[in-house]
N, C-alpha and C positions, 0 to 999 in steps of 0.2 A: 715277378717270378715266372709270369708264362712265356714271357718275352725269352727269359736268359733257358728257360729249360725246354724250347723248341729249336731253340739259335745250337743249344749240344748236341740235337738230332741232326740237325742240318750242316754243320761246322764241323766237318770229317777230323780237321787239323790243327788251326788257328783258335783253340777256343781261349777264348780275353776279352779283356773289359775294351781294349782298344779294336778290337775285331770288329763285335758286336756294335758297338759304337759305329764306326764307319758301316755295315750294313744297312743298321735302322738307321743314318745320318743323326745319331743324336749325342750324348757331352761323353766321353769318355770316365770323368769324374761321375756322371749319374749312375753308369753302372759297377762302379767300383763301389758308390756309397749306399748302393741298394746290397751292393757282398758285403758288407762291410756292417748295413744296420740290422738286416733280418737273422731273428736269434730260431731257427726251425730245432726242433725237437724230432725223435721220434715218434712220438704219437701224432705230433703233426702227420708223416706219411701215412701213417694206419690208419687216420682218422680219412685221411684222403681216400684212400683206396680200400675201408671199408665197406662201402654201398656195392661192391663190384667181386666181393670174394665172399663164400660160401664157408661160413665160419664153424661148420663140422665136419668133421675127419678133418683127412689131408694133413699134411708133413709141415709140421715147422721147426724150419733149421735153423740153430743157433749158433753150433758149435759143430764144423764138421771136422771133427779128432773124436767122434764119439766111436768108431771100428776101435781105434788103438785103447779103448776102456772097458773093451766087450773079451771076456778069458776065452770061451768055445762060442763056435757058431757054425751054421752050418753050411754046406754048399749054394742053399736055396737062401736062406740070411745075406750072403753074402752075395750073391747077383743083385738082393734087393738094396742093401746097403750101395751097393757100386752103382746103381741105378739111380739112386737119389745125389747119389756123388756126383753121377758123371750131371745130371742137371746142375749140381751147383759152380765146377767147371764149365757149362757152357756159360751160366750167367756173370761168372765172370769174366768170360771173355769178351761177353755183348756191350757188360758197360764200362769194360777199358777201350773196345771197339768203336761202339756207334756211342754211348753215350759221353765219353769226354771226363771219366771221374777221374783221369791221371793227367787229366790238359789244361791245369792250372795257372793262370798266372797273375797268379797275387801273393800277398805276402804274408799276410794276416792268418792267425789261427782261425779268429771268426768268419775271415774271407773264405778261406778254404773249406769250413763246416758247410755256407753258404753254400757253396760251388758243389761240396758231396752231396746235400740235400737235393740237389737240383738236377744232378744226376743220376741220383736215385731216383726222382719223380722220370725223369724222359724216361729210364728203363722202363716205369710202369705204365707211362703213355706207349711205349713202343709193345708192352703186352695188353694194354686193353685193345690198340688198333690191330695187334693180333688174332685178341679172341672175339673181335669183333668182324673179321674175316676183312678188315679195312687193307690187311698186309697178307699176306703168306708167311712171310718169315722177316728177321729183325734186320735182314741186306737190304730188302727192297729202299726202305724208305732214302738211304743214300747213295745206290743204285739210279734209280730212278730221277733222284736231284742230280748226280754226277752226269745222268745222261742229258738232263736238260740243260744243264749250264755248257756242255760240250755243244750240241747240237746248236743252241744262240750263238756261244762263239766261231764256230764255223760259218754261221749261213752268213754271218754279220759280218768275218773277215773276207769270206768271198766275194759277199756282194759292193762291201765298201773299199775293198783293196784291190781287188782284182777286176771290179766289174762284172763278177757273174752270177747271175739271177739261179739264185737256190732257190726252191719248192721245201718250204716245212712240212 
């Protein structure tokens, strides 16, 4: 499970059983049968990322269609409402983003629960290395690998192609 849900962090595009496979050099069938056997739950995440959240006050969102159930509210309601919204839009944009929950390629209902599970967990690797000040924000971590894999591939192609001695 840590293998396939740091590979979602890292895997801006390609994310697959044949991908990941050819990274780690290992069977394409092992990571298919690892989506394919682990049955995750939700309280499996909760349980995970229990030790790390502050379990009074604070917002838990279920259901966000709760504005369209509310009759009157007020101007100030309603900044507050839209401010818990607009957080649930960003999070949705982060783990269609960076973490790969719509870059599926399997075929299986179980496979696919696997694969949500697992990008739900990167989202919440991507906010513990947040509030851990490991990141700034949820770009860096593939920012930062885009720029590494660029900057090898150029020094590699100038030096072996062209003959000219780059400085890393």
């Amino acid at each position: 499970m840590e293998k396939y849900t740091w590979f979602l962090l890292a895997e801006s595009k390609y994310a697959g059983c044949t991908r990941l496979a050819e990274i780690l050099e290992l069977s394409h069938d092992s990571v298919n049968r690892f989506l394919l056997r682990e049955r995750y739950e939700p309280v499996d995440l909760f349980n995970e990322i229990k030790p790390h959240i502050n379990l009074i006050g604070g917002t838990l969102s279920v259901d966000d269609t709760v504005i369209e159930q509310l009759k009157e509210i007020t101007r100030r309601d309603f900044r507050e409402f839209h401010s818990i919204h607009w957080g649930i839009e960003c999070y949705h944009r982060a783990i269609k983003q960076f973490c790969g929950i719509k870059r599926f390629v399997v075929r299986t209902s179980e496979a696919i629960i696997t694969h949500i599970f697992c990008s739900l967990r990167a989202f919440i690797q991507l906010e513990l290395m947040r509030a851990s000040e490991l990141i700034e924000n949820w770009y860096q971590p593939q920012r930062e690998l885009s720029l590494e894999v660029a900057r090898n591939f150029l020094v590699s192609h100038l030096n072996q192609k062209l003959g000219l001695a780059v400085n890393t």
